[in-house]
DSSP file (Angstrom, degrees, kcal/mol; ACC not computed):
  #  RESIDUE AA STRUCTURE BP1 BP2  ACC     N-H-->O    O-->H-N    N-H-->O    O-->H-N    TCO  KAPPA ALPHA  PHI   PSI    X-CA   Y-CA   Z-CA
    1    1 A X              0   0    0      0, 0.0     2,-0.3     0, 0.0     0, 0.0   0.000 360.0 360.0 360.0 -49.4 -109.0  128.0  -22.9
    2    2 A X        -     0   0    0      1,-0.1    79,-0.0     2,-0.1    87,-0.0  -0.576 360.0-128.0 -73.3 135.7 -107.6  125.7  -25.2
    3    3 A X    >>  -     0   0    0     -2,-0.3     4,-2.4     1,-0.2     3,-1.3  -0.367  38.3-109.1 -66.8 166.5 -104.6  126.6  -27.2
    4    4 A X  H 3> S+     0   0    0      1,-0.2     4,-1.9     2,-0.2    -1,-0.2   0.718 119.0  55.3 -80.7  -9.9 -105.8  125.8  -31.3
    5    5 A X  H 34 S+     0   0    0      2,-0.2    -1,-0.2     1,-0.1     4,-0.1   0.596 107.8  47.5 -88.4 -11.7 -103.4  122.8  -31.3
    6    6 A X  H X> S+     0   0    0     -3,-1.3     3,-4.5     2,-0.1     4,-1.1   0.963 106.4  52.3 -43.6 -87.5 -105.0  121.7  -28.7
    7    7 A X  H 3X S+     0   0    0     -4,-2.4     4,-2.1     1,-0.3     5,-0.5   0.861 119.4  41.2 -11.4 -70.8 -108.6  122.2  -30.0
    8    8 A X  H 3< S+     0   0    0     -4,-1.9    -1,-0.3    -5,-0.2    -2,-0.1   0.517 106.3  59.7 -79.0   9.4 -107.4  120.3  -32.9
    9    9 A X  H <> S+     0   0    0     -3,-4.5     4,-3.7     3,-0.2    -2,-0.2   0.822 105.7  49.8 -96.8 -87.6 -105.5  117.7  -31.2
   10   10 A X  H  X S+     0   0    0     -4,-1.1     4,-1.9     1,-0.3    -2,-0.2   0.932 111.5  50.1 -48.6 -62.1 -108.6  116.5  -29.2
   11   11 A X  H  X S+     0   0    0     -4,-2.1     4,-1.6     2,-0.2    -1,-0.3   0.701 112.1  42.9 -97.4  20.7 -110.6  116.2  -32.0
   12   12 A X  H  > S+     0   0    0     -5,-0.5     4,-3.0     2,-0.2     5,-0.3   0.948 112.0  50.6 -56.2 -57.6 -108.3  114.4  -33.9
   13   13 A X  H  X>S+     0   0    0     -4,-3.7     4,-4.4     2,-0.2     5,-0.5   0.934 113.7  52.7 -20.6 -78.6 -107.4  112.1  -30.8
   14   14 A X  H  X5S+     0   0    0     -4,-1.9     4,-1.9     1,-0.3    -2,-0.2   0.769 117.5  43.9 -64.9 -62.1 -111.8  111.9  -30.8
   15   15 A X  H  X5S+     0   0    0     -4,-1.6     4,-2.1     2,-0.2    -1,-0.3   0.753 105.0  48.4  24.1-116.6 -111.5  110.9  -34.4
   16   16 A X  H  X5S+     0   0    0     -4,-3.0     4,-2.3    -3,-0.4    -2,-0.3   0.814 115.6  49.7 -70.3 -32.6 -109.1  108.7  -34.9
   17   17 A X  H  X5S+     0   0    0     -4,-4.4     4,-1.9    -5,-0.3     5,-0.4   0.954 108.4  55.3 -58.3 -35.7 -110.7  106.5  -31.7
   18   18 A X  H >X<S+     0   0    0     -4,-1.9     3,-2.0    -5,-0.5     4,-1.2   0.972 113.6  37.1 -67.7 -42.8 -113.8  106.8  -33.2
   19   19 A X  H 3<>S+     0   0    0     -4,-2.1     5,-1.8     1,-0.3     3,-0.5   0.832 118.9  52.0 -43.9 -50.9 -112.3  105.1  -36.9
   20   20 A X  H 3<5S+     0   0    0     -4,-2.3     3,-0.4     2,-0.3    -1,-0.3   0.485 105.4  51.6 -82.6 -28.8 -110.2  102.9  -34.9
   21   21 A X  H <<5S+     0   0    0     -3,-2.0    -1,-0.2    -4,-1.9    -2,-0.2   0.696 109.0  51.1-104.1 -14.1 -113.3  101.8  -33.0
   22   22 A X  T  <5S-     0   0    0     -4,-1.2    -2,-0.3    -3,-0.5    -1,-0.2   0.452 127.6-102.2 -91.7   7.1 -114.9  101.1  -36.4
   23   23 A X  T   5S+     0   0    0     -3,-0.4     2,-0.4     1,-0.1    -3,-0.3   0.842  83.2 133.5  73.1  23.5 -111.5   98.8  -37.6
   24   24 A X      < -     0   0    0     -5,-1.8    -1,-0.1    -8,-0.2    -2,-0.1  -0.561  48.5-161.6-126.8 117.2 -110.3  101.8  -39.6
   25   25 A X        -     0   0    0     -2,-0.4     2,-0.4    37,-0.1    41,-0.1  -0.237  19.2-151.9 -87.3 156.9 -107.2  103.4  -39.9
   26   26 A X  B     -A   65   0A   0     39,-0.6    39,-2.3     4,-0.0     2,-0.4  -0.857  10.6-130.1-112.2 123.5 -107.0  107.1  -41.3
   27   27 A X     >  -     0   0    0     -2,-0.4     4,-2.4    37,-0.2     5,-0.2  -0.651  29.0-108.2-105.6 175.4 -104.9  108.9  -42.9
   28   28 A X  H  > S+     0   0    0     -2,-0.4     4,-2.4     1,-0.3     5,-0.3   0.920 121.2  55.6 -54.2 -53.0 -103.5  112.9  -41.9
   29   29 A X  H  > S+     0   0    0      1,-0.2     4,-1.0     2,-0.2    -1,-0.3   0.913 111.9  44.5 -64.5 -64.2 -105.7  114.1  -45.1
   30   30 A X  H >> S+     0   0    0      2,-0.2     4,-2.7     1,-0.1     3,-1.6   0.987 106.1  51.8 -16.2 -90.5 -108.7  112.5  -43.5
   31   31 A X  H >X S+     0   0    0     -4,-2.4     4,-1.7     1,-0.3     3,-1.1   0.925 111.1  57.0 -38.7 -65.5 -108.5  113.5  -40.2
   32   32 A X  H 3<>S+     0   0    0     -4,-2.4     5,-1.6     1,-0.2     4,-0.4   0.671 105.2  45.8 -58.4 -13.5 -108.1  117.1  -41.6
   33   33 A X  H <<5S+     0   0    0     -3,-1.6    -1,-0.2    -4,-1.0    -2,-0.2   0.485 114.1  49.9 -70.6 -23.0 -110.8  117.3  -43.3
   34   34 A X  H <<5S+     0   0    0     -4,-2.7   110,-1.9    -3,-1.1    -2,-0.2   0.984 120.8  37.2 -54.8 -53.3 -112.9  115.7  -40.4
   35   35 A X  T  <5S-     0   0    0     -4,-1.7    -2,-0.2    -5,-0.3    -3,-0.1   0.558 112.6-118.5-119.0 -25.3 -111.7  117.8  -38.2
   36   36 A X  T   5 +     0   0    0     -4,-0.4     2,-0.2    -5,-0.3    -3,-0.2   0.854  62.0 146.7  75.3  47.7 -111.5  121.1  -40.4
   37   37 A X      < -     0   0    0     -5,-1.6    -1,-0.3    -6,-0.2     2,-0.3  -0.849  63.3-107.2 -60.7 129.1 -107.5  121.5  -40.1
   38   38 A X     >  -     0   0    0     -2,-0.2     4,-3.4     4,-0.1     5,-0.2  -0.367  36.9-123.8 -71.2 146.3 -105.3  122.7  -42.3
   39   39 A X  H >> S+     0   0    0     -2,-0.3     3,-2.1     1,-0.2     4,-0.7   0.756 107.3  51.4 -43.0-100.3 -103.3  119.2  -43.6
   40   40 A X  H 3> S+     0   0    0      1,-0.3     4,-2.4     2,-0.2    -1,-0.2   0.561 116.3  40.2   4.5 -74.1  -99.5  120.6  -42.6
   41   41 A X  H 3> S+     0   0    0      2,-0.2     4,-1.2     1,-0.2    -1,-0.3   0.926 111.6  53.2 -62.8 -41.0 -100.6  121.5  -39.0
   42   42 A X  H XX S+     0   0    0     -4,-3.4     3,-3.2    -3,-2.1     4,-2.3   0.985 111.8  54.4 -44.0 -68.8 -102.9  118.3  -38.4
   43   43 A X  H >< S+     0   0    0     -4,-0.7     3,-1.7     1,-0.3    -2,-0.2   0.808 112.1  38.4 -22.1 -80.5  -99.5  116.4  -39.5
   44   44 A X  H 3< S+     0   0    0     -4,-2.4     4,-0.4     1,-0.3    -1,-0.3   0.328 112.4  57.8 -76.5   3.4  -97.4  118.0  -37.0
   45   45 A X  H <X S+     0   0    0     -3,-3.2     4,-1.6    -4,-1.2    -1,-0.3   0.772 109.1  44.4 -58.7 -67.1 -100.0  117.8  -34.6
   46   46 A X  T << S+     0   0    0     -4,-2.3    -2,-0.2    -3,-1.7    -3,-0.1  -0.170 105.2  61.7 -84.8  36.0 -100.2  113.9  -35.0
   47   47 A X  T >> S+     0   0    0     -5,-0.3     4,-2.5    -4,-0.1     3,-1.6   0.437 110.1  42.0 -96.2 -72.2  -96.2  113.5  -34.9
   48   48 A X  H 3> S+     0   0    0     -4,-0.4     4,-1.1     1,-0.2     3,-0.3   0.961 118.4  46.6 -67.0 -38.3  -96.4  115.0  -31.2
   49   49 A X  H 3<>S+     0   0    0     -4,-1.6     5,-3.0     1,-0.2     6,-2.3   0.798 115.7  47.2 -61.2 -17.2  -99.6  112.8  -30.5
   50   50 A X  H X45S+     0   0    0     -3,-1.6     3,-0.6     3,-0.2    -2,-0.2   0.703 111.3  48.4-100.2 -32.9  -97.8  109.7  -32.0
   51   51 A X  H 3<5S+     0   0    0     -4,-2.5    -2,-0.2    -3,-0.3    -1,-0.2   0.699 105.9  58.3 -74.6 -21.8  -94.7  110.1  -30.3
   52   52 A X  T 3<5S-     0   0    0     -4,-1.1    -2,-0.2    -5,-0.3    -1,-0.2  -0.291 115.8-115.3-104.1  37.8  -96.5  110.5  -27.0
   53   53 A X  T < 5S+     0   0    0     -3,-0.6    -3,-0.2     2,-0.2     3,-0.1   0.662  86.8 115.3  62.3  37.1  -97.8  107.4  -27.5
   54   54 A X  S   <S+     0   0    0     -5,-3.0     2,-0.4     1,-0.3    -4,-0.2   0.705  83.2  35.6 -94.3 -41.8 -101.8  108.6  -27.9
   55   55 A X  S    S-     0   0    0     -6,-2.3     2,-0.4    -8,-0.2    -1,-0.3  -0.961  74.2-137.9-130.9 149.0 -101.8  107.6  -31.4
   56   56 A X        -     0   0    0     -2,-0.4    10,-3.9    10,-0.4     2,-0.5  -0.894   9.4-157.8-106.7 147.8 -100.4  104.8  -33.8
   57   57 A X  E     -B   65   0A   0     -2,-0.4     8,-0.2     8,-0.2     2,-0.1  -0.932   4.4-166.4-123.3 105.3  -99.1  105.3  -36.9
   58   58 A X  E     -B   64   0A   0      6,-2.7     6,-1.0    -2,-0.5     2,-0.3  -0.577  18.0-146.6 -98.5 139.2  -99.0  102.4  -39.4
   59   59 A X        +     0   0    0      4,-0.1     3,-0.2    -2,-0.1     2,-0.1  -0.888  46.1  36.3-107.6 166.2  -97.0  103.0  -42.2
   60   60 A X  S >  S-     0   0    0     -2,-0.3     3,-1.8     1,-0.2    -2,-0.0  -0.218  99.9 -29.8 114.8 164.9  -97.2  101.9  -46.0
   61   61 A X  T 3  S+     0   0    0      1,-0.3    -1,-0.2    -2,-0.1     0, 0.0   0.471 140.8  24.3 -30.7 -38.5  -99.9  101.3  -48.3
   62   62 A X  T 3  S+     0   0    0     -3,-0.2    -1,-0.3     2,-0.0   -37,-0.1  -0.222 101.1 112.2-110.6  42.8 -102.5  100.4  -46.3
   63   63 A X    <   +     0   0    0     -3,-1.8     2,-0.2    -6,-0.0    -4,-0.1  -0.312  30.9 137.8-101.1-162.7 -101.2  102.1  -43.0
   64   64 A X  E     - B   0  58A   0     -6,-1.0    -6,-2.7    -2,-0.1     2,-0.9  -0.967  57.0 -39.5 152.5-173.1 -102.6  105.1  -41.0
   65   65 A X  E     +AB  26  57A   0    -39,-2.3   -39,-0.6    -2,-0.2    -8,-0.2  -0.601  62.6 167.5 -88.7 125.3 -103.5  106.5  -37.8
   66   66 A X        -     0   0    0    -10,-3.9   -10,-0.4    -2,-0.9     2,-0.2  -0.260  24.8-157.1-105.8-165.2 -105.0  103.7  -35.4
   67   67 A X        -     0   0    0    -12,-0.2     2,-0.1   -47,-0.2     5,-0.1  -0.405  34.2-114.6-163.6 124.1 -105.8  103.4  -31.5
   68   68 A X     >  -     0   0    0     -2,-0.2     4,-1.0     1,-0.1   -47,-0.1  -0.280  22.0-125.6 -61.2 139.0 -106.0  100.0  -30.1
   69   69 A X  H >> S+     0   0    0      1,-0.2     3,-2.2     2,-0.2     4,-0.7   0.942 107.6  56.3 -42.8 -61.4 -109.5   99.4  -29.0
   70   70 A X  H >4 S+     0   0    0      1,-0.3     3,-2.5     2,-0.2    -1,-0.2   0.864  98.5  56.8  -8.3 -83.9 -108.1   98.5  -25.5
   71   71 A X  H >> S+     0   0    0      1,-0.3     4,-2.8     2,-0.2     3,-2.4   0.463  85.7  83.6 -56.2 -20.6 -106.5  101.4  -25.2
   72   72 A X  H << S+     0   0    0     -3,-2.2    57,-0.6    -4,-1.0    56,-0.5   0.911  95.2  54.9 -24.4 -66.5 -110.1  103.7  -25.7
   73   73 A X  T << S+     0   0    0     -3,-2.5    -1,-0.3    -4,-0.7    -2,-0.2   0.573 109.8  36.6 -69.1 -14.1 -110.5  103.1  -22.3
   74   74 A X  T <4 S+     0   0    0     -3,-2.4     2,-0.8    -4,-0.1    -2,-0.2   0.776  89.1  91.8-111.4 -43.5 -107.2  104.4  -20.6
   75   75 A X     <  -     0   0    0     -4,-2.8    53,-2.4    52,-0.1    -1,-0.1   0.050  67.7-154.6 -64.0 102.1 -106.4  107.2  -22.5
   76   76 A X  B  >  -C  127   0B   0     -2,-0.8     4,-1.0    51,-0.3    51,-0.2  -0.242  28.6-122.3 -56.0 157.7 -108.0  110.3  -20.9
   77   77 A X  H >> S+     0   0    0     49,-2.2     4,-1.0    46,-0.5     3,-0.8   0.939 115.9  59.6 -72.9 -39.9 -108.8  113.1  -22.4
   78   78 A X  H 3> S+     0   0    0     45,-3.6     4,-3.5    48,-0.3     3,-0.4   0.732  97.8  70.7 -71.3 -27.8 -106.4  115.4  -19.8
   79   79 A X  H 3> S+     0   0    0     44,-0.3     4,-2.0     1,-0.2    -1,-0.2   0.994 105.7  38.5 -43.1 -58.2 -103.3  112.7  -21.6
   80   80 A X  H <X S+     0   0    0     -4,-1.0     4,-0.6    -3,-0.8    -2,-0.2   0.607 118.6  46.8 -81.5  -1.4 -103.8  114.8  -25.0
   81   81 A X  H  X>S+     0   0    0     -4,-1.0     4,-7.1    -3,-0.4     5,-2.3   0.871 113.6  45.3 -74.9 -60.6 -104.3  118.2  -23.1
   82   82 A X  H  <5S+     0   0    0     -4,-3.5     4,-0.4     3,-0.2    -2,-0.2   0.856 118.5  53.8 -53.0 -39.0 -101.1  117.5  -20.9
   83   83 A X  H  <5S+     0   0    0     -4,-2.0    -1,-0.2     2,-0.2    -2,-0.2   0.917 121.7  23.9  -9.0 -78.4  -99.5  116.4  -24.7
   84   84 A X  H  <5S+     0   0    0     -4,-0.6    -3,-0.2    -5,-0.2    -2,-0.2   0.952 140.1  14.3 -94.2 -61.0 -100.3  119.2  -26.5
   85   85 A X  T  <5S-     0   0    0     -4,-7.1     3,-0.5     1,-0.4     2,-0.5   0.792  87.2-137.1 -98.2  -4.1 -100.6  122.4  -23.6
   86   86 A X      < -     0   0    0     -5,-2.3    -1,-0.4    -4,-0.4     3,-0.1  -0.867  43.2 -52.9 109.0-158.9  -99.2  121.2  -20.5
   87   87 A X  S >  S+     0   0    0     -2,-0.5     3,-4.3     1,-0.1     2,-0.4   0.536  99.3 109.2-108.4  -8.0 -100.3  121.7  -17.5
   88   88 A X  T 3   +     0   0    0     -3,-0.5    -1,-0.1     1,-0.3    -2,-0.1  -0.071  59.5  68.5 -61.5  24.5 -100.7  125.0  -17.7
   89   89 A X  T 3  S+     0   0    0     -2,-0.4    -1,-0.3    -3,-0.1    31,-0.1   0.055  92.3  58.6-117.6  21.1 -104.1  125.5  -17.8
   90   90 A X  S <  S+     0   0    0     -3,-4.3    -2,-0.2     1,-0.1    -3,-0.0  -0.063 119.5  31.9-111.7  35.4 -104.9  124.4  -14.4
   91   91 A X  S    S+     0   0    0      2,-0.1     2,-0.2    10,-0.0    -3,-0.1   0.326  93.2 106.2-165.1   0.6 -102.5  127.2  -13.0
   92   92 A X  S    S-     0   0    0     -5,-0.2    24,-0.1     1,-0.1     6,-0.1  -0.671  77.2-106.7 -95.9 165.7 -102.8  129.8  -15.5
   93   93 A X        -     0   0    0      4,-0.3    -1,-0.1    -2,-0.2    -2,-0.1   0.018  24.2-138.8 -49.8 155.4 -104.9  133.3  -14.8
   94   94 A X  S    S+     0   0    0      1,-0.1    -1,-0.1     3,-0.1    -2,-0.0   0.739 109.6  49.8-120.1 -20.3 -108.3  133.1  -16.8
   95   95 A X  S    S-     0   0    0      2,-0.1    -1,-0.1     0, 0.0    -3,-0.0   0.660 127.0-108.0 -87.4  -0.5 -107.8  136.7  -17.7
   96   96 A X        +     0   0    0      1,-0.3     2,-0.7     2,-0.0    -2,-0.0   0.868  61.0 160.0  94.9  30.8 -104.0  135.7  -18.9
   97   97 A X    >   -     0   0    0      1,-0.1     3,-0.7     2,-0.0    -1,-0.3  -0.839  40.1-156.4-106.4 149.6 -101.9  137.1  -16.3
   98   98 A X  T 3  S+     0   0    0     -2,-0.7    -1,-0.1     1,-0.2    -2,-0.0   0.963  96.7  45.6 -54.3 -67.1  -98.5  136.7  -14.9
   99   99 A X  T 3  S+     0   0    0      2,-0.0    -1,-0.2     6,-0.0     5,-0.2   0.745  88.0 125.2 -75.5  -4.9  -98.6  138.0  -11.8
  100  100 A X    <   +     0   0    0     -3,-0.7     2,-0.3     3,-0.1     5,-0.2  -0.371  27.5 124.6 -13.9 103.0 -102.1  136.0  -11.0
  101  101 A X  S    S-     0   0    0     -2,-0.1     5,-0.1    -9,-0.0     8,-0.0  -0.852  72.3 -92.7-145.5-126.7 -101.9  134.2   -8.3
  102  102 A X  S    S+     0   0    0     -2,-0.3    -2,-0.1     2,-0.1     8,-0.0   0.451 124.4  46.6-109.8   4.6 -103.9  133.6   -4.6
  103  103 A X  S    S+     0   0    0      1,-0.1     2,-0.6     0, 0.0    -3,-0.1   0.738 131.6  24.2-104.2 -44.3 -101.5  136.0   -2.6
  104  104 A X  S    S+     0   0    0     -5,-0.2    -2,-0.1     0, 0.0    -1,-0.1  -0.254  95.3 178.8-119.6  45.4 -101.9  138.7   -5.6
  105  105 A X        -     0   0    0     -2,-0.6    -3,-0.1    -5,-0.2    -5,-0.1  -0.075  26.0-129.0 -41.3 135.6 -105.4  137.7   -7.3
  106  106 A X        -     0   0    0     -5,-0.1    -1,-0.1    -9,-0.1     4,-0.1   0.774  42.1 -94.9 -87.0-109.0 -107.2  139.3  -10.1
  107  107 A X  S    S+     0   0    0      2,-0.0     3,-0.4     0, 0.0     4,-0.2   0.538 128.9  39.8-130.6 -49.8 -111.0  140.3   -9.7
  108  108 A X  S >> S+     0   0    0      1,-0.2     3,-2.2     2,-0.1     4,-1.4   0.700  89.2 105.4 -63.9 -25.0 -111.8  136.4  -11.5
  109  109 A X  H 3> S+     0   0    0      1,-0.3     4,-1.2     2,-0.2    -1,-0.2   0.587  76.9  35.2 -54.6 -45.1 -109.2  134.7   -9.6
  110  110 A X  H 34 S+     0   0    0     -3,-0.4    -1,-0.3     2,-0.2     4,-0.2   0.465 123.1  51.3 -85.8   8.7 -110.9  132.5   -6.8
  111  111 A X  H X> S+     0   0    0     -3,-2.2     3,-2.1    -4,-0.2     4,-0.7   0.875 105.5  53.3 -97.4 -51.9 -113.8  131.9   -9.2
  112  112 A X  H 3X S+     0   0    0     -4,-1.4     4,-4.0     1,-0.3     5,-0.2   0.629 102.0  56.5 -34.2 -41.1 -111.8  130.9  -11.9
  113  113 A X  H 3X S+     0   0    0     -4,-1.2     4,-1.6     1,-0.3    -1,-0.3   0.742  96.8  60.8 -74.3 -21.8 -110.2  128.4  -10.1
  114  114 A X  H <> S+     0   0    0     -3,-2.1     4,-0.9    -4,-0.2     3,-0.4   0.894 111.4  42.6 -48.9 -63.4 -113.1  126.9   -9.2
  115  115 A X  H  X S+     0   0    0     -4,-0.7     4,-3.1     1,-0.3     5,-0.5   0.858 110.7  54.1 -57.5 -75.7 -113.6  126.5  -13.1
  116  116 A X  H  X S+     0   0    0     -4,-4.0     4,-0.6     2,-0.2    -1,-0.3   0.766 107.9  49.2 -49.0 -36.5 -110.1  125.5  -13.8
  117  117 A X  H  X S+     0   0    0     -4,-1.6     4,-0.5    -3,-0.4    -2,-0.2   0.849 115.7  48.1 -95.2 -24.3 -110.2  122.3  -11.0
  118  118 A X  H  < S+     0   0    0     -4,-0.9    -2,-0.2     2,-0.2    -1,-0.2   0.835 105.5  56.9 -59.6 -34.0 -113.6  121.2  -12.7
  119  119 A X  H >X S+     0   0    0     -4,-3.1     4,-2.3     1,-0.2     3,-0.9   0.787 108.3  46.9 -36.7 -43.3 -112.0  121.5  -15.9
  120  120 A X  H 3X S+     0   0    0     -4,-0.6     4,-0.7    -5,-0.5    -1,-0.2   0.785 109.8  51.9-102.0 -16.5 -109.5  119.1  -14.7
  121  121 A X  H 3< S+     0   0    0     -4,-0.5    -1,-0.2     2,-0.1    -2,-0.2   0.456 110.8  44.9 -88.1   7.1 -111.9  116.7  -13.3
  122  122 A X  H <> S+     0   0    0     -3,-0.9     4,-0.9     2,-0.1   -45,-0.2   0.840 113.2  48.3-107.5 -34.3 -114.0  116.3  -16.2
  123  123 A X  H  < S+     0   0    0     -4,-2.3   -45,-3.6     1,-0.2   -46,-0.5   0.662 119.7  42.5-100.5  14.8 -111.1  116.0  -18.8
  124  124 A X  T  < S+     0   0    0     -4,-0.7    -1,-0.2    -5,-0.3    -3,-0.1   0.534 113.7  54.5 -90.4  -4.7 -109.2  113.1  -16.3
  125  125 A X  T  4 S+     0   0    0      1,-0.1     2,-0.5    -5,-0.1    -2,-0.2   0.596  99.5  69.4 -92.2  -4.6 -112.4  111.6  -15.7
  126  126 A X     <  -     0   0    0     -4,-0.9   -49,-2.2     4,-0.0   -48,-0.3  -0.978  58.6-168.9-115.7 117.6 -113.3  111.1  -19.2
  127  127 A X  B >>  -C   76   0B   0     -2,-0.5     4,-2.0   -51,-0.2     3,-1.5  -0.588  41.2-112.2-102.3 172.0 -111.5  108.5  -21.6
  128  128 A X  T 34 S+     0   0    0    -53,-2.4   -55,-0.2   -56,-0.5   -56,-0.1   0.412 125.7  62.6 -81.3  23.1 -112.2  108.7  -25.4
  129  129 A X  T 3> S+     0   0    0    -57,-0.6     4,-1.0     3,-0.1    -1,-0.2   0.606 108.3  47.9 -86.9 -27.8 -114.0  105.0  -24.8
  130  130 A X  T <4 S+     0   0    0     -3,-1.5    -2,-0.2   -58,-0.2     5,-0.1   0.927 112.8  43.5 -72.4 -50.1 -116.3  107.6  -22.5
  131  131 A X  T  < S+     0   0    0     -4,-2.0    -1,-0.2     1,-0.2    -3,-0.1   0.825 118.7  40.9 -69.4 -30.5 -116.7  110.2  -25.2
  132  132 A X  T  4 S+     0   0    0      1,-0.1     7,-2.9   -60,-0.1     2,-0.5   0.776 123.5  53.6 -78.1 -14.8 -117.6  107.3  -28.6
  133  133 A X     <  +     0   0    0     -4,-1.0     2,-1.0     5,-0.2    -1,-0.1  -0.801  57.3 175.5-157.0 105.4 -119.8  105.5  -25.9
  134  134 A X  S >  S-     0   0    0     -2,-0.5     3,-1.2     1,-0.2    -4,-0.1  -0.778  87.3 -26.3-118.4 124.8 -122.7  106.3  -23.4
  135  135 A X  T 3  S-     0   0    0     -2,-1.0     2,-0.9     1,-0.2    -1,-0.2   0.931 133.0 -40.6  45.2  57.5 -124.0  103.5  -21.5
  136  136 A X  T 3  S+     0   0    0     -3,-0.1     2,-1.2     1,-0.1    -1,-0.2  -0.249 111.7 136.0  84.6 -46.0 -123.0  101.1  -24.3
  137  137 A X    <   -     0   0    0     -3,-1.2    -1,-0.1    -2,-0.9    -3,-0.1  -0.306  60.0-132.5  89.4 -61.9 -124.1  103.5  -26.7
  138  138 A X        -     0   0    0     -2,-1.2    -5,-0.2    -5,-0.1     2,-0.2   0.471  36.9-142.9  -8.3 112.9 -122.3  104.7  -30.2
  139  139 A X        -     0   0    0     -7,-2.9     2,-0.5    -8,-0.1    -8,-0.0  -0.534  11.7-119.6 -61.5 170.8 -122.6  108.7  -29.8
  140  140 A X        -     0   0    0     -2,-0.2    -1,-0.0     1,-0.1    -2,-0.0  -0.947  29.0-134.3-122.2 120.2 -123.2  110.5  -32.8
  141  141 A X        -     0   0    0     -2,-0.5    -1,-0.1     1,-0.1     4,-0.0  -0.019  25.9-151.4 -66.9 165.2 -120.4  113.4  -34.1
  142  142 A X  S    S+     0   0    0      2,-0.0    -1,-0.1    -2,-0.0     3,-0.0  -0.192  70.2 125.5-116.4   7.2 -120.8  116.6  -35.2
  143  143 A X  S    S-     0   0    0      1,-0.1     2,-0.2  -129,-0.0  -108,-0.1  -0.485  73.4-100.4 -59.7 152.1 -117.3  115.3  -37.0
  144  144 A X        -     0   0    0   -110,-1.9     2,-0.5  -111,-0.1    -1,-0.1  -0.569  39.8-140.3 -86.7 154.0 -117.2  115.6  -40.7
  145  145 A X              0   0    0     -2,-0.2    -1,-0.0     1,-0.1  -111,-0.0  -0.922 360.0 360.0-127.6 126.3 -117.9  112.4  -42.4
  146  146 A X              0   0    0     -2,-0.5    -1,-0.1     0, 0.0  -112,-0.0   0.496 360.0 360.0 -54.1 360.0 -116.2  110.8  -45.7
């Protein structure tokens, strides 16, 4: 569903909050190896997350990628989707066609959508304070750990 720059996008985003929630900032060679990205793409990955103001990016010797703790709580997951695919996976065809739509439907189309509008209530109803934290909490990752 997700494009792979998504995919790796979210759990970078998932990440770096969770380091950030622990008062540590990361750098890109981290986070790709958490996340099992090649380094190069992770980079250019966190440049469009960091300009669209998901992640901060301290520079210098002791810099890295941060999220203010605050901010855990507003950022949705559906911020780093719209970010990274658009919106165009609450409107696309789930077998990936063009001419999809509800006057000219495919044989998945009015289930799909069904699919697609839960999709899209679970990742604006969930912030990354929602995903590190259930009823107070810490979850536990299936991220790789330094």
């Amino acid at each position: 569903m997700f494009s792979k720059s998504c995919e790796y996008g979210l759990r970078a985003t998932i990440f770096v909050a969770e380091q950030s929630s622990l008062d540590n900032k990361v750098g890109v060679k981290a986070i790709a190896a958490a996340i099992n990205s090649p380094e190069a793409f992770t980079g250019k990955i966190l440049q469009i997350l960091t300009k669209n103001n998901i992640i901060d990016s301290i520079k210098g010797p002791y810099g890295g990628f941060v999220i203010n703790k605050a901010d855990l709580k507003k950022i949705r997951l559906s911020d780093v989707v719209r970010v990274l695919d658009g919106d165009s996976i609450y409107t696309g065809c789930g077998l990936g066609l063009k001419q999809c739509d509800d006057s000219s439907p495919c044989p998945l189309h009015f289930k799909f959508v069904e699919i697609r509008d839960n999709l899209r209530k679970m990742l604006e109803g969930n912030t990354l304070h929602d995903v590190l934290y259930t009823n107070d909490k810490k979850n536990t990752f299936w991220l790789k750990r330094e």
